[in-house]
C-alpha atoms as an extended CHARMM CRD file, in Angstrom:
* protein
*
       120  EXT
         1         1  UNK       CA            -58.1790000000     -250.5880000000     -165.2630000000  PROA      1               0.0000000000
         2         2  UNK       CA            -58.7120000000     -254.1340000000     -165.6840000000  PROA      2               0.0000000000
         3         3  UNK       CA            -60.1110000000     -256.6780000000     -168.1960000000  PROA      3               0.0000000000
         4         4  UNK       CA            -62.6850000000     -257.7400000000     -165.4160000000  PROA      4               0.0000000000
         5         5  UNK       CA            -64.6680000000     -254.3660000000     -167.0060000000  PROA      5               0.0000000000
         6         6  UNK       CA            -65.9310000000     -256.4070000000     -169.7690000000  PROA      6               0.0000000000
         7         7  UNK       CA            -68.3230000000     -257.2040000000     -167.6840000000  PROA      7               0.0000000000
         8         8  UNK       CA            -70.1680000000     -253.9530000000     -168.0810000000  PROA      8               0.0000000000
         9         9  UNK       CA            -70.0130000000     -254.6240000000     -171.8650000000  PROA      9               0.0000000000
        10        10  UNK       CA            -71.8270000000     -258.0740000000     -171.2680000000  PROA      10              0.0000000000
        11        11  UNK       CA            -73.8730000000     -256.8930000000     -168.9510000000  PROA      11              0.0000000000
        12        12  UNK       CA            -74.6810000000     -253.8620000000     -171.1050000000  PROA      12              0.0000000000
        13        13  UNK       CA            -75.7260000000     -256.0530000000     -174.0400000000  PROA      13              0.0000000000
        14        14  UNK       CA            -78.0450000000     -258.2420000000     -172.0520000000  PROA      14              0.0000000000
        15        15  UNK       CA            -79.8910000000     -255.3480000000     -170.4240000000  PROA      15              0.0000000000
        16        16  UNK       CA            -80.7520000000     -254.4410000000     -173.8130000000  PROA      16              0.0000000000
        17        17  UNK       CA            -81.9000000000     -257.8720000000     -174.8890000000  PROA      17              0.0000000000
        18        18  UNK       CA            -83.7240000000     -258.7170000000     -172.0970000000  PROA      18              0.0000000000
        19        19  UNK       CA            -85.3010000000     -254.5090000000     -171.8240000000  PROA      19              0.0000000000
        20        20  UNK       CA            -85.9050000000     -255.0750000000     -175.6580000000  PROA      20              0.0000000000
        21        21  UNK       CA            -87.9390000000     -258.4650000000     -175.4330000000  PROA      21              0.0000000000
        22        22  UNK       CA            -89.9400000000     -257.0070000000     -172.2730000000  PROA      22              0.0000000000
        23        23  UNK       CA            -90.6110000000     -254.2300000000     -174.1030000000  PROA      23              0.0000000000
        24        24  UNK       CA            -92.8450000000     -256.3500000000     -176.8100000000  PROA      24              0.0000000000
        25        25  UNK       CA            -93.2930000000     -258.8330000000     -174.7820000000  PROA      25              0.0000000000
        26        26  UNK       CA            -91.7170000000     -261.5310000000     -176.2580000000  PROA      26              0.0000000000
        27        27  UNK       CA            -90.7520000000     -265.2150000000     -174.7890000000  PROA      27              0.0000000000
        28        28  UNK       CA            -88.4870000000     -264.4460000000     -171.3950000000  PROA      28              0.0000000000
        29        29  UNK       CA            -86.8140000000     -267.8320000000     -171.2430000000  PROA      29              0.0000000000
        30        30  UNK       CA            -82.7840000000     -267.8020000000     -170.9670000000  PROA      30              0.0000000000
        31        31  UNK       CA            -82.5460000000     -269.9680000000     -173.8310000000  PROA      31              0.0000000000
        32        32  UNK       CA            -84.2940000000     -267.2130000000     -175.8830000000  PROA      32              0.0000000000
        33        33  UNK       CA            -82.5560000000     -264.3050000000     -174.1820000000  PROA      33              0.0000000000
        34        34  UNK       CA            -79.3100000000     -266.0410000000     -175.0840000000  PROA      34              0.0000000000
        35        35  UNK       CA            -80.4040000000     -266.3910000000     -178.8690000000  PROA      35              0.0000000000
        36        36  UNK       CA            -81.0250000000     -262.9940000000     -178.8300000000  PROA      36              0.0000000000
        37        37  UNK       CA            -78.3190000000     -261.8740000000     -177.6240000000  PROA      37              0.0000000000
        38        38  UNK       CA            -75.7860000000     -264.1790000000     -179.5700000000  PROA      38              0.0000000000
        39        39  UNK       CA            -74.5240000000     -262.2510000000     -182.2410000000  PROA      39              0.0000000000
        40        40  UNK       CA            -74.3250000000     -259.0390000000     -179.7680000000  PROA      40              0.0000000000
        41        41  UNK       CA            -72.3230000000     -260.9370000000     -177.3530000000  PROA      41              0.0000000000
        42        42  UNK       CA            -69.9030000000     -262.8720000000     -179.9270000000  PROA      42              0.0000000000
        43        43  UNK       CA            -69.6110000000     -258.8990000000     -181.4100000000  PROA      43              0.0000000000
        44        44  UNK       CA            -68.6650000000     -257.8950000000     -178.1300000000  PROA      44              0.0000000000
        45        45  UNK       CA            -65.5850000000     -260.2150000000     -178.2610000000  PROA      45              0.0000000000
        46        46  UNK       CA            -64.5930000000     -259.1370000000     -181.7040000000  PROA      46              0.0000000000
        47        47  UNK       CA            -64.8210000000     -255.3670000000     -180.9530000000  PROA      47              0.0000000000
        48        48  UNK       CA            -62.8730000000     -256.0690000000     -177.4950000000  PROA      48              0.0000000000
        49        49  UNK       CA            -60.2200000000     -257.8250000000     -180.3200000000  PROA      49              0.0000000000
        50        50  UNK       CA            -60.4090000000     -255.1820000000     -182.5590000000  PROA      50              0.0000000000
        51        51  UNK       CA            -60.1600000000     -252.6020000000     -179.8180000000  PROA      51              0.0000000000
        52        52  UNK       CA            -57.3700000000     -254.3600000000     -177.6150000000  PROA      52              0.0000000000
        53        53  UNK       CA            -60.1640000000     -253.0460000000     -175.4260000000  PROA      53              0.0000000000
        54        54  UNK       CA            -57.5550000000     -255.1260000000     -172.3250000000  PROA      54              0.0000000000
        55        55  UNK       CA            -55.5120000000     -252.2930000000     -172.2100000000  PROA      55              0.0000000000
        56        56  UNK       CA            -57.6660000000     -249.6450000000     -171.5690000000  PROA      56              0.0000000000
        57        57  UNK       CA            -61.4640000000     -250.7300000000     -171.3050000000  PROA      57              0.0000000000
        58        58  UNK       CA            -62.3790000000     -247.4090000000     -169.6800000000  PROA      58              0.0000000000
        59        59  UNK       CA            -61.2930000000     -245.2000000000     -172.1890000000  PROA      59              0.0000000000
        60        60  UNK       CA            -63.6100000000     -243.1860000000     -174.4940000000  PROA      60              0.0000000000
        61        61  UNK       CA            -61.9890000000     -244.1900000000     -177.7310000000  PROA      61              0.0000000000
        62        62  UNK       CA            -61.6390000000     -247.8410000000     -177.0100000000  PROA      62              0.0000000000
        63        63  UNK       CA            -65.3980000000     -247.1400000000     -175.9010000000  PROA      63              0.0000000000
        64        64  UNK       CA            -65.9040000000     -245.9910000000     -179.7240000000  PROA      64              0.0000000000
        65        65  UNK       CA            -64.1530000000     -248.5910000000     -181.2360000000  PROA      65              0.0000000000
        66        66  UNK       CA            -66.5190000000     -251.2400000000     -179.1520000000  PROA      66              0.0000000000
        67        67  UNK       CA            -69.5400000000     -249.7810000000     -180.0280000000  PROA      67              0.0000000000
        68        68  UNK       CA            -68.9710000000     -249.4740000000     -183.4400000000  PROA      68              0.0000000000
        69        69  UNK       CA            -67.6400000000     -252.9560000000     -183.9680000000  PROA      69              0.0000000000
        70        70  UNK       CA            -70.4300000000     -254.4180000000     -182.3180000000  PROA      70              0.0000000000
        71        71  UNK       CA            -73.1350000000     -252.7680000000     -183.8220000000  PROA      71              0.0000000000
        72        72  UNK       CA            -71.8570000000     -253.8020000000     -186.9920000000  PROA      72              0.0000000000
        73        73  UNK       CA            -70.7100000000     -257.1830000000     -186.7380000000  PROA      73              0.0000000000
        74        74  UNK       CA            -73.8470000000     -257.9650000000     -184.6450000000  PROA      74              0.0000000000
        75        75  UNK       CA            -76.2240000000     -256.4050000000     -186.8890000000  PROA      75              0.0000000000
        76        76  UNK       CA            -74.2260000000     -259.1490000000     -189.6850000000  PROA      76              0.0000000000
        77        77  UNK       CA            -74.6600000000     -261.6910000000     -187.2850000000  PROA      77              0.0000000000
        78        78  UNK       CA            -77.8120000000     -261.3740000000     -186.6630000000  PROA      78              0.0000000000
        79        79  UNK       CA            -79.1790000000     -261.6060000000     -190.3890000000  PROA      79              0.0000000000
        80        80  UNK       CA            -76.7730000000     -263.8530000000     -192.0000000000  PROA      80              0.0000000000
        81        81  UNK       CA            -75.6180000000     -266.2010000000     -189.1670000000  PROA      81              0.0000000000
        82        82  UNK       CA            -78.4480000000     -266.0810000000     -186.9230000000  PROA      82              0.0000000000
        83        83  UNK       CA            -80.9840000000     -265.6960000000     -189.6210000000  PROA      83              0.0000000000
        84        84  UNK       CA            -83.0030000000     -262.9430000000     -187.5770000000  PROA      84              0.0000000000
        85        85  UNK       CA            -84.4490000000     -259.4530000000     -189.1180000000  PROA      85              0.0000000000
        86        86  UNK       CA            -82.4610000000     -256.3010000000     -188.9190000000  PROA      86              0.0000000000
        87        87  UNK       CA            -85.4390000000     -253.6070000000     -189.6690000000  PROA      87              0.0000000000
        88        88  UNK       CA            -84.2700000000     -250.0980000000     -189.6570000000  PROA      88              0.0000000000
        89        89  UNK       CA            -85.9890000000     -249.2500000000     -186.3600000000  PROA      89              0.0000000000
        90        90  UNK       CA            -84.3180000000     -252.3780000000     -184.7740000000  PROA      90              0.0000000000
        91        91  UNK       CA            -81.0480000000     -251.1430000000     -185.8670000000  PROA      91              0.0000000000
        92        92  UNK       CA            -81.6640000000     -247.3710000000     -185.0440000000  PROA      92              0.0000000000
        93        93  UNK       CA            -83.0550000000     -248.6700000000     -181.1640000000  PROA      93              0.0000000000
        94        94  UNK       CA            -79.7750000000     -251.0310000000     -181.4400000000  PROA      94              0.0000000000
        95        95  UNK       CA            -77.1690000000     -247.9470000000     -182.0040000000  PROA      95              0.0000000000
        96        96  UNK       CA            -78.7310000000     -246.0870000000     -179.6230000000  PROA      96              0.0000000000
        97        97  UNK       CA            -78.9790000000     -248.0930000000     -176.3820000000  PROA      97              0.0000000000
        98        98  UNK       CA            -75.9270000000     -249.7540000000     -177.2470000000  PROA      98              0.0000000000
        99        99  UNK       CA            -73.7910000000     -246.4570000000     -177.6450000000  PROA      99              0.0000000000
       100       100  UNK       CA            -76.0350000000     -244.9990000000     -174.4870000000  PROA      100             0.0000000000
       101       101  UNK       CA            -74.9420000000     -247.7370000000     -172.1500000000  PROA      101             0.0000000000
       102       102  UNK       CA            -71.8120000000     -248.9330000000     -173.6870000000  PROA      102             0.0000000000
       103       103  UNK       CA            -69.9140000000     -245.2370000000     -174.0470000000  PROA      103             0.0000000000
       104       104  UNK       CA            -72.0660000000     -244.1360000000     -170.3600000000  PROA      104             0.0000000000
       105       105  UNK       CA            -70.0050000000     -246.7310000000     -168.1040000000  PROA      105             0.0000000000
       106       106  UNK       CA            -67.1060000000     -245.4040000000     -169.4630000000  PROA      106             0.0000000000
       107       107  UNK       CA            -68.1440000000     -241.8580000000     -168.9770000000  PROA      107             0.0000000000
       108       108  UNK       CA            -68.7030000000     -241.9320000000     -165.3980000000  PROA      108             0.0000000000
       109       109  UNK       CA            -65.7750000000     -244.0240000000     -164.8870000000  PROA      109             0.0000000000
       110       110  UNK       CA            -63.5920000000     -240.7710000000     -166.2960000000  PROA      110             0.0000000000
       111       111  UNK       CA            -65.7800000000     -238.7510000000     -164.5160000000  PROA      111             0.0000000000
       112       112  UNK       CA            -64.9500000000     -240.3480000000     -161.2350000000  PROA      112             0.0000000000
       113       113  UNK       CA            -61.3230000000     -240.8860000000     -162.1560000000  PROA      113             0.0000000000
       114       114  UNK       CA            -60.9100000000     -236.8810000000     -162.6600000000  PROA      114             0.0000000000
       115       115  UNK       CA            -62.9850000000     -236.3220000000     -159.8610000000  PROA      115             0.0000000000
       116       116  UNK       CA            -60.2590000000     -238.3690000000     -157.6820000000  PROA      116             0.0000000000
       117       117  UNK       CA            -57.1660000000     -236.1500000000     -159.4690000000  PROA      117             0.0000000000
       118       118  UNK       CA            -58.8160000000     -233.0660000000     -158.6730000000  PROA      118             0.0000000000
       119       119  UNK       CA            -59.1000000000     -234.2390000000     -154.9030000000  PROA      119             0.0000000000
       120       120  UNK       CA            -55.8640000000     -235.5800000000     -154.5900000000  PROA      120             0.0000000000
């Protein structure tokens, strides 16, 4: 696999920023969307750290460790950086979109890969 697969983590995070804002129809502007996202984002890069997520950014566990570390630290972010709310509800939508799209990539990608050994 290769590191250009953190792209499905970024791209994960702003689906749910930009899904999440739609949803209560909040300001739409990138400058906004990029606040928003921030402290998911900068997360992102510390769970990818924390999960040497470079050497196998597919895998379930390294999946695990992601979500996990960016839940958290952005959640942190978020109040005491970024001086945002963190209601429960926020933080229970949070953990589960997150771990929905950020562990689902990663299913279908072993999925497919066993698919291929099977075939081959």
């Amino acid at each position: 696999m290769r590191k250009w697969l953190l792209s499905y983590d970024v791209g994960s995070v702003l689906v749910f920023v930009i899904a999440g804002r739609s949803n209560h129809g909040a300001e739409e502007s990138a400058a906004v969307i990029m606040h928003t996202a921030g402290p998911f984002l900068i997360a992102l890069a510390v769970g990818w750290v924390v999960a040497r997520a470079w050497q196998d950014p597919a895998s379930l566990p390294t999946g695990a460790r992601v979500v996990v570390v960016t839940l958290i630290v952005g959640m942190l972010l978020r109040r005491f950086v970024f001086d945002d709310g963190i209601q429960l509800s926020f933080v229970l939508v949070a953990s589960a979109f997150l771990t929905l799209f950020l562990m689902g990539w990663r299913l279908g990608a072993m999925l497919a890969d066993r698919r291929r050994q099977v075939a081959a």
